[in-house]
C-alpha positions in Angstrom: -2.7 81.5 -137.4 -2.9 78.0 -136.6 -0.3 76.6 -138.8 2.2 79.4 -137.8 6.0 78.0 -137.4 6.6 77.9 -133.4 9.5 76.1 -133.3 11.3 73.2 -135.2 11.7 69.7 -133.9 14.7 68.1 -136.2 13.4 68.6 -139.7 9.9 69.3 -138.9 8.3 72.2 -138.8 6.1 72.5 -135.1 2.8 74.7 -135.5 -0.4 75.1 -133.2 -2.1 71.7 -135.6 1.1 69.9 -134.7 0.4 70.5 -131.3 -3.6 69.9 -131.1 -3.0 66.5 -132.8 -0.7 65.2 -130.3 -3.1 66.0 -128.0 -5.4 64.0 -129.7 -3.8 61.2 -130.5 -2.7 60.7 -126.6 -5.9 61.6 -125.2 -7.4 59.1 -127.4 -5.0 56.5 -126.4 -5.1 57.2 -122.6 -9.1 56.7 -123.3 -8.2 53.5 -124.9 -5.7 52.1 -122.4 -8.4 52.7 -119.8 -11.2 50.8 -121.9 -9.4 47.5 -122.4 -8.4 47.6 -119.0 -12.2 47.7 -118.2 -13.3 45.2 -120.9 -10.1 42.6 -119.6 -11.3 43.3 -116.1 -14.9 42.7 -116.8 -14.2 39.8 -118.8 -11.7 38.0 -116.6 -14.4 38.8 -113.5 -16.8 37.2 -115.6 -15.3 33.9 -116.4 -14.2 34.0 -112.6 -10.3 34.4 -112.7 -8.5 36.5 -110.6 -6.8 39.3 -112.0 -3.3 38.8 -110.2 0.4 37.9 -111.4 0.3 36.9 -115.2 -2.7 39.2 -115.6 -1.2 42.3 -114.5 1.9 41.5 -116.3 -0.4 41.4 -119.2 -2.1 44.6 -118.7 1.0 46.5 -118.0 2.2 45.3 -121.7 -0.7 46.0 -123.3 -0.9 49.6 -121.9 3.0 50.0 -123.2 1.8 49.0 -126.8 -0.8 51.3 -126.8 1.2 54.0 -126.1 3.8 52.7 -128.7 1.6 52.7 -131.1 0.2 56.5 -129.9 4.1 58.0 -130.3 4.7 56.2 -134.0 1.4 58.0 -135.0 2.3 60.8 -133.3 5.4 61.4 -135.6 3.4 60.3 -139.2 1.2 63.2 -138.2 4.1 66.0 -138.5 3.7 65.2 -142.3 0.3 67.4 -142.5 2.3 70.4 -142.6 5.9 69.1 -144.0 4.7 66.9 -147.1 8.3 67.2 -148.3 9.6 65.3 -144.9 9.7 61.6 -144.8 10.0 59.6 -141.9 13.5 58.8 -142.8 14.7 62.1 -142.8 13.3 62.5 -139.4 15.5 59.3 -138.1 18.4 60.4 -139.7 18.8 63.8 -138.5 21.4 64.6 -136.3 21.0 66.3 -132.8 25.2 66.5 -131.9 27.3 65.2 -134.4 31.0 65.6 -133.8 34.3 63.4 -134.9 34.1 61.0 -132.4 30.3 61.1 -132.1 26.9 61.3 -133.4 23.3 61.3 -131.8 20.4 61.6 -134.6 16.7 60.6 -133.6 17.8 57.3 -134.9 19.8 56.7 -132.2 17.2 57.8 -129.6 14.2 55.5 -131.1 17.1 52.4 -130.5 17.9 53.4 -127.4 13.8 53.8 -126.6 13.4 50.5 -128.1 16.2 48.7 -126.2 14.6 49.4 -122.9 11.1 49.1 -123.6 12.0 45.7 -125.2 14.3 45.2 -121.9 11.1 46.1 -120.0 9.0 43.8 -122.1 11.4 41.4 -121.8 11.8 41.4 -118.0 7.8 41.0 -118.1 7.7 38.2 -119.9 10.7 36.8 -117.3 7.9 37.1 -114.0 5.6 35.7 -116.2 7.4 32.7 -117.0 9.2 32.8 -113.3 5.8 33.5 -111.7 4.5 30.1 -113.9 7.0 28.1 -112.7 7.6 28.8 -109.0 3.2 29.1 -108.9 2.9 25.2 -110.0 5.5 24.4 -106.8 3.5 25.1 -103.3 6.3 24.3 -101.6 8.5 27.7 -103.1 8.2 30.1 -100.6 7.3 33.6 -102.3 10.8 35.4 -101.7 12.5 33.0 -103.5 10.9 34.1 -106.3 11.1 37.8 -105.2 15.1 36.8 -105.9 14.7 35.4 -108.6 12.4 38.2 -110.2 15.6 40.5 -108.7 18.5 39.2 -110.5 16.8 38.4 -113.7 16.3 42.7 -113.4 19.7 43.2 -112.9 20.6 41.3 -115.7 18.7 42.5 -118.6 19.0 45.8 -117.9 23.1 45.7 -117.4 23.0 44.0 -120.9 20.1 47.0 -121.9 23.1 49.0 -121.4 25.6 47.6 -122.7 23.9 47.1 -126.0 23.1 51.1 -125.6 26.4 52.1 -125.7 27.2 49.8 -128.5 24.4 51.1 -130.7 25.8 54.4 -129.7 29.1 53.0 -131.2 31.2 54.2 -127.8 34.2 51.8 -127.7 33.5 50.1 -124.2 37.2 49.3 -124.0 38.2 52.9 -124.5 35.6 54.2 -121.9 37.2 51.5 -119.1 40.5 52.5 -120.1 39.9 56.5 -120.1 37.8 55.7 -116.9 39.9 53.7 -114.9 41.0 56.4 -112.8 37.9 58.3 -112.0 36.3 54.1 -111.2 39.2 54.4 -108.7 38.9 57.6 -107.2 34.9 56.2 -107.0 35.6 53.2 -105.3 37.7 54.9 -102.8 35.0 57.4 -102.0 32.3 54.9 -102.3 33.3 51.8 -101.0 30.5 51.8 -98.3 28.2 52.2 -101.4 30.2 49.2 -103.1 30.0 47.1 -99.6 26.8 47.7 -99.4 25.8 46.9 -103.2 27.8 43.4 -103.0 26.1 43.0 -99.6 22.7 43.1 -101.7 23.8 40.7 -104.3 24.6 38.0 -101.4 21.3 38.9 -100.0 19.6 37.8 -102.9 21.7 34.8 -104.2 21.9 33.0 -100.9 18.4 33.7 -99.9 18.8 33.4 -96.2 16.5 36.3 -95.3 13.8 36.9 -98.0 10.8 39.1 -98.4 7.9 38.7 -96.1 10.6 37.3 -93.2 10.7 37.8 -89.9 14.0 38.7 -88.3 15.7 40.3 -85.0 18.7 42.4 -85.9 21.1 43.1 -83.1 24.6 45.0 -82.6 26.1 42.9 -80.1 24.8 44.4 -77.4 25.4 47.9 -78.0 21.4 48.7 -77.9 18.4 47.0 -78.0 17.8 44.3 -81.0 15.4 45.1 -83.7 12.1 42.6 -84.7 11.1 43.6 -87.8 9.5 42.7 -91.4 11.4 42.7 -94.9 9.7 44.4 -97.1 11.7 44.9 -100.1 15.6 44.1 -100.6 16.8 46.5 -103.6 20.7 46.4 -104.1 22.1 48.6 -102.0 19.3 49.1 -99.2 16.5 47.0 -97.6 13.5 48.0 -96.4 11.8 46.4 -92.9 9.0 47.2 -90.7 9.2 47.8 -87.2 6.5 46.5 -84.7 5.7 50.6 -84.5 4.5 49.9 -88.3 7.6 52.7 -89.3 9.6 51.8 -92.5 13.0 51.8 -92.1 15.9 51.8 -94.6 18.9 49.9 -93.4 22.0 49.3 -95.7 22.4 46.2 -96.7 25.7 45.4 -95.0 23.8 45.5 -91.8 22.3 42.5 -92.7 25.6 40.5 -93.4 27.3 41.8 -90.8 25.4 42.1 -87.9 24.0 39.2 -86.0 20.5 38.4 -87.5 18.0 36.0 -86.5 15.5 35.1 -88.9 12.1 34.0 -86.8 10.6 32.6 -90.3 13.0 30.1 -90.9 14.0 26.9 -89.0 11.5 26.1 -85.7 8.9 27.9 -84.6 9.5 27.4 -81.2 11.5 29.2 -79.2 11.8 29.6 -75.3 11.5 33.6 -73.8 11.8 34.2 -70.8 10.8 36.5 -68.1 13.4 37.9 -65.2 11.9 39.5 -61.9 13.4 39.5 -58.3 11.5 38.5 -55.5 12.1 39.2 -51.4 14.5 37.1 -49.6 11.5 36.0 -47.3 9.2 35.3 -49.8 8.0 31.3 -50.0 9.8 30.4 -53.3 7.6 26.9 -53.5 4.6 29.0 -53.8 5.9 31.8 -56.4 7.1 28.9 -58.2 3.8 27.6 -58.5 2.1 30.7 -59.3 4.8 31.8 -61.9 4.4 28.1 -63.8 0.0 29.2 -63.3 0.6 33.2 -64.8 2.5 31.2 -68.0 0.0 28.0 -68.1 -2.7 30.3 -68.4 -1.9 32.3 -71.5 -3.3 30.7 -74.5 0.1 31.5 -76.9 2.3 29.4 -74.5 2.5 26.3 -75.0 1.9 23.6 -73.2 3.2 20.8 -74.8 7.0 21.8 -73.4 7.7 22.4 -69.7 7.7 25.7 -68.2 10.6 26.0 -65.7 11.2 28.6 -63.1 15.2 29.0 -62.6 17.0 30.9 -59.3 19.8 32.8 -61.4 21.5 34.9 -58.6 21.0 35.8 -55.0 20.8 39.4 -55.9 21.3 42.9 -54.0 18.3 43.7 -53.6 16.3 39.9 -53.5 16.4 36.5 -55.3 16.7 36.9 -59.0 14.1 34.3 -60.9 13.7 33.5 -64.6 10.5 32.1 -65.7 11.3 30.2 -68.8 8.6 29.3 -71.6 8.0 28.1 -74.9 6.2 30.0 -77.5 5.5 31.2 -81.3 8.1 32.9 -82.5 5.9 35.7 -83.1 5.2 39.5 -84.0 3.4 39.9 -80.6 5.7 38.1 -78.8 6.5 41.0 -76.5 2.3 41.7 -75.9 2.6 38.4 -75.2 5.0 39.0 -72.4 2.9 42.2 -71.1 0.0 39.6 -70.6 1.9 37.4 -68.5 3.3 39.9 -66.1 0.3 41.3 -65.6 -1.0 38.4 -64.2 1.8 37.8 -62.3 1.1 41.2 -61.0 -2.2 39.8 -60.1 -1.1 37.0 -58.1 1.3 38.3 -56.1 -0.7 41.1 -55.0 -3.3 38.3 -53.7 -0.9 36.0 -52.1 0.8 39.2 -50.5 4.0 38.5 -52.7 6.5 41.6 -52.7 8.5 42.8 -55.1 11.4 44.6 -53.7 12.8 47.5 -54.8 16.3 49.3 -54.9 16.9 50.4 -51.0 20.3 52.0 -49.6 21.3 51.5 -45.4 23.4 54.4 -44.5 25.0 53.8 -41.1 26.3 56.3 -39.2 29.5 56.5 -37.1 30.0 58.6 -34.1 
């Protein structure tokens, strides 16, 4: 019953053994990936090195190979019930074969082994980009985020490449029979293509980088954005709001729009604070207690002057900035809460009014 024929798989014959020994052999090397991640770990915590960067990268081979190793074993074990089947016969039987093309199991174990060596490869790249940018404190992390980035897009365009080459597809023929369906595709997707070019600037100029800081703004057209990068991929980038959402924005946003990136250049920068005050209100004394309500925060600083600027004579009351210098910072605009507050304070003590939006109607008889 057990070695019944259920189905074939290329020249082999598939039976209930087949099955239970592939259940085996990957059970036994999920149980083995797991233990020399535990005997690593335990080792590297012993000798008191942290298990970050080059050590992961490690691990993440290591766990490939064993599961290499687990689908090469997995094929020699067919040969319990089909003696008369070599491994050769396996690779060389063909799937489709046609006049123009052919796809034998031999052409999927080179396509598996072109990216898994392109994924080995790219490991050994962060390995060797981690190394360098690691020994250099003064590399700021998302310039190697970048570099990490392009080295992916790289190897894996050649990964494909050499795929359709093993294949033995005529690359110049597939442009040339394509051509019109790449046009028809950049016609319908050149937001997709703005977008993906937008990306590649992203990452080669490195003007905004992971872990930045930056306000996005339209011009106007509604209120500007603070948020995080996250993650720049080709097409899209990810940021975090203050809120804590994640957002997707295309990447053309960023090129396009007017950004400011709060991480690089000063860290100063002057806010300020607009608020309109009653036309008989002593502006000596609200000066003086809108310089104390800054003074008194502990984020403001005190090295640069805090001003107090009339803008306009106003509808309603005189119209006063109060101008500071601060952190460019995620909490800027708690920051901001904090000093109003206690400008709230202070002007209710010193009997300080706020005026607000009042209409005279005069009436004719």
């Amino acid at each position: 019953m057990l070695s019944y024929t259920l189905f074939h798989l290329g020249p082999y014959k598939v039976c209930f053994w087949n099955i239970i020994f592939l259940s085996v052999i990957f059970f036994i090397a999920m149980l083995l990936r797991k233990v020399i991640h535990k005997m690593l770990k335990r080792y590297l915590k012993s000798a008191n090195i942290r298990v970050e960067g080059r050590m992961v990268t490690w691990l993440k081979l290591l766990s490939q190979s064993v599961y290499l190793l687990a689908a090469y074993i997995a094929i020699l074990s067919f040969n319990i019930n089909n003696e008369d089947v070599s491994f050769s016969d396996f690779l060389n039987f063909n799937l489709i074969k046609s006049q123009k093309f052919t796809l034998s199991f031999y052409h999927i174990l080179v396509l598996i082994s072109i990216f898994f060596g392109a994924k080995m490869l790219l490991n050994f790249v962060k390995l060797y980009i981690s190394k360098k940018f690691r020994a250099k404190t003064s590399i700021n992390p998302g310039t190697e985020y970048i570099y990490v980035q392009i080295a992916k897009y790289v190897i894996y365009i050649f990964a494909i490449i050499t795929s359709l080459k093993a294949l033995d597809i005529d690359l110049s023929l597939l442009m040339t029979g394509s051509l019109g369906l790449f046009v028809g595709l950049g016609l319908g997707l050149q937001d997709v293509f703005k977008d993906m070019f937008s990306g590649v600037v992203l990452l080669v100029e490195g003007n905004i980088r992971v872990g930045d800081i930056v306000e996005i703004s339209n011009g106007g057209k509604s209120e500007s954005i603070v948020a995080k990068i996250l993650k720049i991929n080709v097409r899209t980038t990810q940021i975090e709001t203050r809120e804590g959402n994640v957002l997707i924005m295309p990447n053309s946003k960023l090129t396009q729009e007017f950004v400011e990136n709060w991480s690089h250049g000063s860290e100063l920068s002057r806010f300020r604070i607009v608020l309109t005050i009653d036309y008989n209100a002593d502006t000596e004394l609200v000066t003086r207690l809108l310089k104390q309500a800054a003074l008194g925060h502990p984020k403001v600083r005190k090295s640069h002057p805090v001003d107090v600027r009339l803008s306009h004579f106003g509808n309603n009351g005189l119209e006063l900035e109060l101008i500071f210098w601060a952190d460019q910072n995620w909490d800027i605009n708690n920051y901001k809460s904090d000093i109003r507050f206690e400008i709230d304070r202070l002007f209710r003590e010193y009997k300080i009014t706020i005026p607000y939006p009042q209409n005279t109607v005069h009436l004719v008889k």
